[in-house]
N, C-alpha and C positions, 0 to 999 in steps of 0.2 A: 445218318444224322439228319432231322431235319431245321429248318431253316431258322428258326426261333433257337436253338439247341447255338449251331452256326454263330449270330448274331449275337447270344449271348456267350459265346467262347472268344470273341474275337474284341467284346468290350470285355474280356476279364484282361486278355490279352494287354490291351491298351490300358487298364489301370495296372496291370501291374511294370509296364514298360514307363508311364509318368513317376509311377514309385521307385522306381529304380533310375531314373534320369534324378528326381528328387533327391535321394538321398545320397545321389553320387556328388551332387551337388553342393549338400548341405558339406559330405566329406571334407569335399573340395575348400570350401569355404573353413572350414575347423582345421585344411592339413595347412593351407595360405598363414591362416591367424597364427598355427601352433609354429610354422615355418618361419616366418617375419619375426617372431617374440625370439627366437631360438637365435638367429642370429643378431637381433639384438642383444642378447645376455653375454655372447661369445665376442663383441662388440665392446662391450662394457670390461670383461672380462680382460683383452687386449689393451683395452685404455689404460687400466689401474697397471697393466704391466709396463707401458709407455712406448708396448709393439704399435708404433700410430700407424702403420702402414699395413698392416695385419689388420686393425681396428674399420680402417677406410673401408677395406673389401667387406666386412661383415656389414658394416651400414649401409653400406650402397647396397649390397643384395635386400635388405630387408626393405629397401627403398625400390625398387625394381618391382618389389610384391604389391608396396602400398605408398605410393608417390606423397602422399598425403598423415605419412606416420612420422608425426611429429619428434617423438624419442630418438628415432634413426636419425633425422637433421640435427638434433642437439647432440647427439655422441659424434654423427661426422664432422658435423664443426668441431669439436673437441680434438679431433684425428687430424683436419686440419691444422690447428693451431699447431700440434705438435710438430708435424710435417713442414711448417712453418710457408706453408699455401696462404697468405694471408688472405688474397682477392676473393677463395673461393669459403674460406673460412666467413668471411663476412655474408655471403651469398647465404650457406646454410644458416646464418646465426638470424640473417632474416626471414627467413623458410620456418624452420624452427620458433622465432617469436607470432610470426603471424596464421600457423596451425595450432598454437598452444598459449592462449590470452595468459595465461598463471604461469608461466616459464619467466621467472624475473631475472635468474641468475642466466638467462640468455642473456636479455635486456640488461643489466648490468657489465656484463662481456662485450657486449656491443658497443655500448656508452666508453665502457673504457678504452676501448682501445678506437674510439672517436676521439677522447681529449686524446692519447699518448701520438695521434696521427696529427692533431694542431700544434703540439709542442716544438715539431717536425716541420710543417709548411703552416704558415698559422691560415685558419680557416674558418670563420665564424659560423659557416651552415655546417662544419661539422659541430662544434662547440652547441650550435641550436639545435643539432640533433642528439648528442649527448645529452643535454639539458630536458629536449620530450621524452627520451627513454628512463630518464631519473623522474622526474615526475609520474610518469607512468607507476613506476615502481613502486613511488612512496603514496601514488594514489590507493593500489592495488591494497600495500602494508606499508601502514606510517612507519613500522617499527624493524623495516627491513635494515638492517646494520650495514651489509653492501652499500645498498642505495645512497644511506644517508655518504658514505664514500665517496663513492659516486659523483654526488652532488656538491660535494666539497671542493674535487677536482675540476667540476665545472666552474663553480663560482672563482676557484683560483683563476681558471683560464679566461675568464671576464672581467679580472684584476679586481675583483670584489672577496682580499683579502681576509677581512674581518668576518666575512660572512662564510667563507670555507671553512675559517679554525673553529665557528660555531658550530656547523656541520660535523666536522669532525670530534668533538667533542661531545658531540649529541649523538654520535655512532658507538664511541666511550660509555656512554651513561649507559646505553640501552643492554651494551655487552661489556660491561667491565676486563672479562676475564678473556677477550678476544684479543692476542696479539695482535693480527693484523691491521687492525683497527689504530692501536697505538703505534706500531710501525709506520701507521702511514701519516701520521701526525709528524714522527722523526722527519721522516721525508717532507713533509711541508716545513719544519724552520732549516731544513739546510733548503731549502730552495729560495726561504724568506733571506738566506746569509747570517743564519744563527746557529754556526755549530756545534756553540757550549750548549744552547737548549735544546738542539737534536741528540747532542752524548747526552743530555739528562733524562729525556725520552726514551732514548734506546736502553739505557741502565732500568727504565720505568719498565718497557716491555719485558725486561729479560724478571724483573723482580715479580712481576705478574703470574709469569709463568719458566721457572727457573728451568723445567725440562726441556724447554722450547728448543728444538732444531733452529727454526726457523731464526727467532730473537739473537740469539748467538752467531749464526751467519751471517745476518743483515747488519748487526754491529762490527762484528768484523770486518765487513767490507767499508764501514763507513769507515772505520781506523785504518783499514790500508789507504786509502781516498784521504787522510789526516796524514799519512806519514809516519805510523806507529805499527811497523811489521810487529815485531814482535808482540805487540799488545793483540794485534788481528790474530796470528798464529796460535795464541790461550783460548782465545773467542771461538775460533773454528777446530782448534781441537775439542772444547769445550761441548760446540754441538754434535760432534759425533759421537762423545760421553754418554749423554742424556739420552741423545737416539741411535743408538749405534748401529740400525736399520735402516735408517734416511739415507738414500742414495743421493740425495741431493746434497744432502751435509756434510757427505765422506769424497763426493763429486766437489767440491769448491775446495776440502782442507788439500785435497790431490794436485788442484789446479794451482795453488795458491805457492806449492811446493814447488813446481813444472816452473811457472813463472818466475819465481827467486832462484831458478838455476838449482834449486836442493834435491837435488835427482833421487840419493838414496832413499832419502824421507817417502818424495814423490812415489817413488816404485814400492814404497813399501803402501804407502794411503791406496795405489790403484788394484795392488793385490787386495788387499782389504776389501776394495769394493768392489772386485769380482770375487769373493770370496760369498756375498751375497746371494750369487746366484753361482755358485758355484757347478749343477748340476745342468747348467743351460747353457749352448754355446754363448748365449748373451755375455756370459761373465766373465768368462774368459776371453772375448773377444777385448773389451773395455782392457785389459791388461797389454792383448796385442798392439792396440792403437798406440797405448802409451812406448810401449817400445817403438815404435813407427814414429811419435811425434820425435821421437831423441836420436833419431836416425840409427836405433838399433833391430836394420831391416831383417835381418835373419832371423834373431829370437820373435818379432813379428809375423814371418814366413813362418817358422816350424811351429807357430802355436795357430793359424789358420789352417797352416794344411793339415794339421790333426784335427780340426772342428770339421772339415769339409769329409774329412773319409770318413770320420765316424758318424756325420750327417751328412750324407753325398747332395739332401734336398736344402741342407741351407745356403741359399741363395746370396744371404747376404756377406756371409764368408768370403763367397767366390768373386763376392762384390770387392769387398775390402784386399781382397791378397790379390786381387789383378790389379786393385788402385798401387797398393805396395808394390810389387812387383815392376810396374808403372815410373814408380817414383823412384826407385834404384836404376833404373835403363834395360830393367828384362823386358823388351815389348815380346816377344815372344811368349812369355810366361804368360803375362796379361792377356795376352791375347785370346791362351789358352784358355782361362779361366773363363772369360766373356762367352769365347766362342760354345763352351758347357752348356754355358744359360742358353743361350738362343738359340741352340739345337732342340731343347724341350720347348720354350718359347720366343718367335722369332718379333715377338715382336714385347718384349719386356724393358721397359724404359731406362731402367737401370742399367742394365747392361749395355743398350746399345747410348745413352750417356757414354758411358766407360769408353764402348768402341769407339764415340766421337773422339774422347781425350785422346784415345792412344794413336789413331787418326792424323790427328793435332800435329802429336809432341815428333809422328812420325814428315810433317809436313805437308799432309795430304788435308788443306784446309777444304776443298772444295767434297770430296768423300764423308768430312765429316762434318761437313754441312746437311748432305740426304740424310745420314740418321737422326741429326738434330730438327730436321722435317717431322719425320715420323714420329717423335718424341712430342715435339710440338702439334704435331697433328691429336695424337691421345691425351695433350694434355695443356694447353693454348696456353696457361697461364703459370706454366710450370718456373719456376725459380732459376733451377739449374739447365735446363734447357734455354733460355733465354738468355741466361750470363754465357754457359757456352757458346750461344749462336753469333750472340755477338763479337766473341773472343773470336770464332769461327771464320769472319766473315770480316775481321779485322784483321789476322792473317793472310787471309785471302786477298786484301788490298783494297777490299770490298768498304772503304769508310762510312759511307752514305749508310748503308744498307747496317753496319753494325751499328751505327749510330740511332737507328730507327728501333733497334733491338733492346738496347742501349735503354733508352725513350721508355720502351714500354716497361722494363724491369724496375726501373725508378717508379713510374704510374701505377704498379702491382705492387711493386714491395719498396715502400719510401723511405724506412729505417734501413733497408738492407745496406750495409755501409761496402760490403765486395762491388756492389752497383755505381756507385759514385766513384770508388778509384777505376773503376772500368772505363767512366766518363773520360776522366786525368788521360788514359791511357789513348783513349778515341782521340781527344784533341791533340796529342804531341804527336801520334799518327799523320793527322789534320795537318801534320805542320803548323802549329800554332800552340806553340812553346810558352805564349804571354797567357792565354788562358789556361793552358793546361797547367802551368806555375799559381795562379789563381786557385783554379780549381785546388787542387795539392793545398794547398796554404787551408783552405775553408778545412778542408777533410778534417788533417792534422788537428786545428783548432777544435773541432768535433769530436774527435777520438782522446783528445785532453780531457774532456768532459764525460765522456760513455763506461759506465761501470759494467763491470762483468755481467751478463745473465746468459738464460738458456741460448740464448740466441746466439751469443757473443761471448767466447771462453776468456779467460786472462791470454793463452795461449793466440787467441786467434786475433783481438786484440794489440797485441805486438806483434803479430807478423802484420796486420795492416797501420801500422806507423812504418814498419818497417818498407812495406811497399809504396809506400806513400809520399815519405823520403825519399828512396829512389828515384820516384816520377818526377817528383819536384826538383833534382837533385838534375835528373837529364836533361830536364826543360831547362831551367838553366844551364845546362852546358850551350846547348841549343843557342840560347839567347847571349850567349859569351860568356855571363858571368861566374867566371871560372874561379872565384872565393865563395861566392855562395853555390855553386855546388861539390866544391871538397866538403863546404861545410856538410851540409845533406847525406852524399853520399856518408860521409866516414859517421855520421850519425846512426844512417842505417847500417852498417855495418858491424857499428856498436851491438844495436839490436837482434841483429840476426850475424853472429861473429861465423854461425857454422852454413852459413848459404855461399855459394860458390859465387852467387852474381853479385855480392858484395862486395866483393876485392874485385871482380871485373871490370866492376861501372867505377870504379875509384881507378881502373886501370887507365880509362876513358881521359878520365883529367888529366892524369899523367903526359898524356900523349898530349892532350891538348898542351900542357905544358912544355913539352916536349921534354920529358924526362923518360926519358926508353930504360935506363936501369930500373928507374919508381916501377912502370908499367909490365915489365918483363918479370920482378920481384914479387908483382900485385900477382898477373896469370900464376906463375908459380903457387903461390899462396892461395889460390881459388884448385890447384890441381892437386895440391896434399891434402885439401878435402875431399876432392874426387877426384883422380886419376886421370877418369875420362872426360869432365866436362867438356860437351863441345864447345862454350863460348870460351873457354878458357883457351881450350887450344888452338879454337880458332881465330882467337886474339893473336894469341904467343905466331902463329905461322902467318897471318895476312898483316897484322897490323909491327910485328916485330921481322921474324925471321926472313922475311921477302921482303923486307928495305935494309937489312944488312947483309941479303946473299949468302945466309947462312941456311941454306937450305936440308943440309945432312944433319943437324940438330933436331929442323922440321920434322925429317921420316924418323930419326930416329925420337922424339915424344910422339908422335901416332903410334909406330911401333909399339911403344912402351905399353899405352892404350891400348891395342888391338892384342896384349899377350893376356890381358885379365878379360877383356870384351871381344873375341875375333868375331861371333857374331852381333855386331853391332853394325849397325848399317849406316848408321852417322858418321862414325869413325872411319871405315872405307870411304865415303863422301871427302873427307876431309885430307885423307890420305890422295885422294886423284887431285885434289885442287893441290898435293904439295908436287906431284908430276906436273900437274897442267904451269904450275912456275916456272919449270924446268921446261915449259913445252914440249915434252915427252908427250904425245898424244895416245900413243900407245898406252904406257902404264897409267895413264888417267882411263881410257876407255875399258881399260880391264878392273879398275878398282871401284868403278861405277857400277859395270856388271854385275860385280861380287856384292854392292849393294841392294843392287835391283833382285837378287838373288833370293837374298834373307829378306827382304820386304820386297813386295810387285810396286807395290803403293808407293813406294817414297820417291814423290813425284817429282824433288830437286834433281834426283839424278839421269832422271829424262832428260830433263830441260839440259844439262850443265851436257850430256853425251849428247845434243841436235847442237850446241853452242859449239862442240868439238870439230862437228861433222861442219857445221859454217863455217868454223876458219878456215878446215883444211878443203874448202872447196867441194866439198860433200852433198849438197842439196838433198837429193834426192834419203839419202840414210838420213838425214835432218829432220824432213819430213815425214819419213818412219818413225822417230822417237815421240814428233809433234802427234801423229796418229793413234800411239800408244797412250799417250797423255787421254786425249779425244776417247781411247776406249773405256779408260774410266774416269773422267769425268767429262761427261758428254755435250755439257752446257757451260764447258768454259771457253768463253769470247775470247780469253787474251790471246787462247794456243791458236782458233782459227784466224787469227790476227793475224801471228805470227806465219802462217802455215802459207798465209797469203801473201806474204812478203815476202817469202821464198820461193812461189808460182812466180811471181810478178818481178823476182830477179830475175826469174829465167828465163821470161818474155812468155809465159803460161798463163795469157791475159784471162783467158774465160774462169781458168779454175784458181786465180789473183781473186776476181769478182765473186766467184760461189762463196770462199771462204770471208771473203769479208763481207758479203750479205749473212750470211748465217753469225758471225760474228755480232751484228748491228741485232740481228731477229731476237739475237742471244740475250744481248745488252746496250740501247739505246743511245746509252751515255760513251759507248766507245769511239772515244775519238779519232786513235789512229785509222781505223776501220773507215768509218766515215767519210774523213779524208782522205785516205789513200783509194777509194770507191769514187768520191765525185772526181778524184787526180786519172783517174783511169774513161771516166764516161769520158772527160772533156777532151783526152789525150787522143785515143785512141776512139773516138764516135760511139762506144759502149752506151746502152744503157736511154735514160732521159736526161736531156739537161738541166730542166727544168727539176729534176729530180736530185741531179748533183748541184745545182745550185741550193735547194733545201738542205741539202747534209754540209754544205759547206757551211753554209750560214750558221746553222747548230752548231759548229765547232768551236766557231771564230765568236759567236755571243758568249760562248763558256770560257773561251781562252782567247782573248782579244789581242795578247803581248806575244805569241808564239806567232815568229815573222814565217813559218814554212806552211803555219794554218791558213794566216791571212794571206800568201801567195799564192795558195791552190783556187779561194777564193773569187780573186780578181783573175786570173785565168780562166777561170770559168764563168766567169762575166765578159770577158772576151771571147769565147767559144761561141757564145751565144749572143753576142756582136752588139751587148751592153758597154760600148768603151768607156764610157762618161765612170760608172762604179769602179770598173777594172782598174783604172787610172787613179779614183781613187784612193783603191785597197793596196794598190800595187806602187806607190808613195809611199804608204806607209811602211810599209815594206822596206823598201831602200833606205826610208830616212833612218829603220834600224840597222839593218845591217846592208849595207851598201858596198860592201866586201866584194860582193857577190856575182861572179858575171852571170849566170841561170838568172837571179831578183832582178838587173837590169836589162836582160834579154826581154822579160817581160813586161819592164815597164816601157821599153822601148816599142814593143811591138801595140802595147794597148794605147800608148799617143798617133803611134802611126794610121791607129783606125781612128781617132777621135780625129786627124789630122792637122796635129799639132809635129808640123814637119821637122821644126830646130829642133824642137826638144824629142822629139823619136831619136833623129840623128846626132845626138848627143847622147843619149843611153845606149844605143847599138853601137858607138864608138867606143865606148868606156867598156860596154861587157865583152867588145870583140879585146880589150888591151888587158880588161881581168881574165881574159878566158887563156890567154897565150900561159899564164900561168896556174893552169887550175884544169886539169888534164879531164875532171868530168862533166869540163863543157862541149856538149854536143852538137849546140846550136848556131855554132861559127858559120856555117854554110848560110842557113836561112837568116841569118844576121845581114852578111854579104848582100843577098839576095834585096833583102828590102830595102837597104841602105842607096842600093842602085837606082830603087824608083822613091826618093827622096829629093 
């Protein structure tokens, strides 16, 4: 071959290596396009079914392809909304307006649920941003029928009356024959407080279009809101007549049944409407739940666990029969079902939610804190991650920190009404019974006003009156007023007659009244709804049976419990505390065991077996239980607190100090810790003092009335041969509790260094005369001692 032959084989070579880079290319680009479209349709497809969660993952992949495909943003928001993400709902709906100028029914979406967020906290920059996105709209098409909506709700929210019903009546003109449109006229005179001309509205809509789902529903509900069940119950039967498809309209006659207590009706409306999708576990799950809301757990169980074996991949099955299973006292079960999922994937948000709950209910608040990390890690702005974290971390004793949690679920989701009672619940936490009785009163008042929708069931609804009540109901007990919380509690109990903690917290007043037959009668009446409830029984044996010394009644209701539940690990719990009565430590230490057994987790039973091993002198086995805590969860301050004050009883100074540094490392705010660290530098030369004097001072500005903070304090002002402060802190001191021969030991010794000699020798005389009887004073000797150079 020569060299020109060469030269031109090695340029054929090269163009056909560009043509083949080229067209792999072009492939490439046509497999992206036909790939993005593909799961947008499978997207859209999900939506119309109302799988929003199925819907989410096809848009976000199509979004991954082309960050910049505007359809993807407007179906995810959509999946959003369902999903009820409202923050990030809003994110795509701006994503989506500002990739696509001609997308109005974004911009109308947006707008709206700007006024429905003012209605809420009033806010005019949203009201002005509602108002640019309706103008946009009506720029784009005068003749947009939304828009003109839209903009009617704006000017209402501007209080420019006259000029909304224009609006809306110019949305009328344009579409005569659009329900919606006159629906939402109805809605503007019951908001004006005309609701003869909203029933002549709503009669207007429905004559419009007489087949209307929609018309018939919204009437309906405005008659249930009037007081005319039975006229609502025509009206919603009525819509499922005309669309006897609409899930939405056989979904509200079903609700409407559940809520009047009309069960049979009920269960017939929710067959019906799993009848709809009768070939999808979807349809039959909808039938399950309702059996679960009526507390008929088993026909719940046997119709998920038939959806899960004949779909081993439906996820959310396994979802719902672990919540169930959850909610009867199977944590085992539940736990089963979680632990399915996150063996396929370990990091599935759902499930491990689930495992927070069961976490929770098992008392392992700080465990079910890590998952609600990860949870919140994948998904910051998650709803139920947030309300659990906060629930989380309010068990955990953690106020501040749920309260911060707390914060942000309100800032994310402002309607969410679960979030505002979680508030109630933060502050009677807080010990602050005045506001959280506040708080309660607002809710209450709010939940008088809030009609059913997707968000908010009839069902769901009345369980938060019902909880709402309660909160308000304890906060006044709290605050004494013991008429107005019979009133409360027995109100919610009205509402929720089949919840155990009904008759409990009415047990509460009882006692405060001191009627132990009332109280004893109430736990009974909470325990022939469940057998086992713990608080019930743990009312009936702490708050009854161990102030009448009837302790054989005690084992025998646990018993009773442990013959339908033996594995229940709550129930052993409850069973050692009725030994520990008895101060039987033995059968307490064995029935703890037998808890720790069927759960590792259930971290009360740690603590209550090292609480055993302290009375009977045990340390070291105390410490073992404290270490087990530490092994799973490894970031709780309180245990190496505690772990430290069990070195530091035994005169095991340095590993006193380890634990309560890693304590403080842990958690800042821990006071004991702190304290009991600068109590050990000053004592025993440990350490800096300049250092113990910083931790002391943090204690004593957070809790300035605790006389044993502010005397570690002024000792260690004295250590460091500051007498002048010592003697101040250490006044204070005495002038509370002056009881004390130790508080006058001290304050005696810090005048002796300022040299204030009477008054030294007057406090070393008085704590040497309290000390005669007060056998843990130690420092008789070096009292003596000083008194002599006086």
């Amino acid at each position: 071959m020569n060299r020109k032959e060469c030269t031109r084989q090695r340029y054929l070579v090269a163009f056909l290596v560009a043509t083949l880079l080229i067209t792999l290319g072009l492939s490439g680009c046509k497999n992206a396009e036909a790939s993005k479209a593909e799961h947008l349709q499978r997207g859209e497809a999900f939506l119309k079914d109302k799988k929003y969660q199925e819907a989410s993952i096809e848009f976000r992949n199509a979004i991954q392809l082309d960050e910049r495909y505007a359809a993807a943003h407007w179906g995810l928001a959509q999946a959003y909304e369902g999903l009820q993400r409202w923050a990030e709902m809003i994110e795509e709906l701006k994503l989506a307006i500002d990739l696509d100028g001609n997308n109005l029914d974004a911009r109308v979406k947006l707008g709206t649920y700007y006024v429905g967020a003012n209605a809420v906290r009033k806010s005019p920059e949203l009201v002005a941003e509602a108002e640019r996105l309706a103008k946009d709209v009506l720029q784009k098409d005068a003749n947009h029928v939304a828009g003109h909506v839209l903009m009617a709700d704006v000017l209402f929210a501007q209080d420019k009356r006259d000029e909304a019903l224009a609006e809306l009546k110019r949305a009328i003109e344009l579409d005569p024959k659009r329900v919606e449109s006159t629906l939402a006229l109805a809605k503007y005179h019951i908001r004006m407080g005309d609701r003869v001309k909203a029933e002549e509205v709503f009669r207007q809509a429905i004559s419009i279009n007489e087949n209307s789902a929609l018309a018939h529903s919204e009437y309906g509900k405005f008659l249930v809101q009037t007081g005319r069940g039975e006229q609502a119950e025509s009206e919603f039967r009525r819509a499922v007549e005309v669309e006897p498809t609409n899930r939405d309209a056989r979904f509200v006659l079903a609700s409407f049944y559940l809520v009047n207590k009309r069960l049979d009706k009920a269960e017939e409306a929710y067959k019906a409407l799993a009848e709809l999708d009768k070939d999808k576990p979807e349809g039959r799950a909808i039938l399950a739940d309702f059996y679960s809301s009526i507390g008929r757990y088993d026909d719940a169980v046997t119709i998920y666990q038939e959806l899960v074996a004949k779909s081993n991949d439906y996820t959310r099955g396994r979802y719902r029969l672990s919540e169930i299973m959850l909610q009867r006292g199977d944590v085992k079960g539940a736990t089963d079902q979680v632990e399915t999922v996150l063996k396929v994937n370990p990091r599935d948000m759902q499930a491990l939610l689930l495992r927070s709950r069961i976490r929770l209910q098992g008392g392992d608040a700080q465990a079910a804190i890590e998952d609600l990390k990860e949870v919140l890690k994948q998904e910051p702005n998650s709803r139920a991650g947030l309300y659990f974290m906060a629930e989380a971390n309010l068990r955990a004793g953690k106020v501040e920190q749920a309260r911060i949690f707390a914060g942000d679920l309100a800032k994310y989701y402002p309607d969410y009404l679960a979030a505002k009672l979680m508030q109630v619940q933060i502050s009677l936490a807080s010990k602050d019974p005045a506001t959280a009785a506040a708080q309660a009163s607002e809710l209450i008042e709010r939940l008088g006003k809030e009609a059913p929708s997707s968000d908010t069931s009839p069902q769901m609804l009345t369980e938060l009156r019902a909880k709402t009540l309660m909160a308000r109901g304890l906060a006044q007990l709290q605050l004494n007023r013991i008429k107005q919380a019979r009133e409360d509690l027995t109100a919610a109990r009205d509402l929720a007659p089949s919840s155990p903690s009904s008759y409990n917290n009415l047990a509460l007043v009882a006692l405060a009244e001191k009627k132990m037959d009332e109280a004893t009668a109430l736990y009974e009446r909470a325990l022939a709804i469940d057998s086992a409830d713990f608080d019930a029984l743990n009312g009936l044996i702490n708050n009854v049976y161990s102030k009448q010394n009837r302790l054989d009644l005690a084992h025998a209701r646990v018993d009773q419990a442990l013959g339908g539940r033996s594995n229940s690990p709550a129930l052993h719990y409850l069973k050692a505390h009725v030994y520990g009565f008895e101060q039987n430590a033995q059968g307490a230490e064995s029935e703890l065991r037998r808890a720790l057994e069927l759960d590792p987790n259930y971290m009360a039973a740690y603590f209550d077996l090292a609480a055993i091993f302290v009375n009977t002198k045990q340390q070291e086995r105390a410490i073992a239980e404290y270490r087990k805590v530490i092994e799973r969860r490894p970031d709780d301050a309180s245990t190496y607190t505690l772990i430290g004050m069990l070195e530091d009883s035994r005169q095991n100074t340095d590993a006193a100090i380890e634990n309560y540094r890693k304590a403080i490392e842990l958690d800042p705010s821990s006071a004991i810790a702190a304290n009991n660290l600068a109590w050990l530098y000053a004592v025993h030369g440990k350490g800096n003092l300049d250092e113990a004097v910083a931790l002391a001072q943090g204690v004593v500005q957070r809790f300035p009335d605790v006389p044993g903070f502010v005397d570690t304090l002024g000792w260690v002002y004295y250590k460091k041969g500051l007498h002048g402060p010592a003697v101040e802190q250490l006044q204070r001191v005495v002038a509370k509790a002056g009881d004390s021969a130790g508080y006058r030991f001290h304050l005696g010794m810090a005048l002796a260094g300022k040299g204030d000699k009477a008054a030294a020798r007057r406090e070393l005389e008085e704590a040497l005369r309290l000390g005669e009887k007060q056998p843990n004073f130690s420092n008789a000797e070096e009292a003596r001692k000083t008194l002599a150079t006086l």
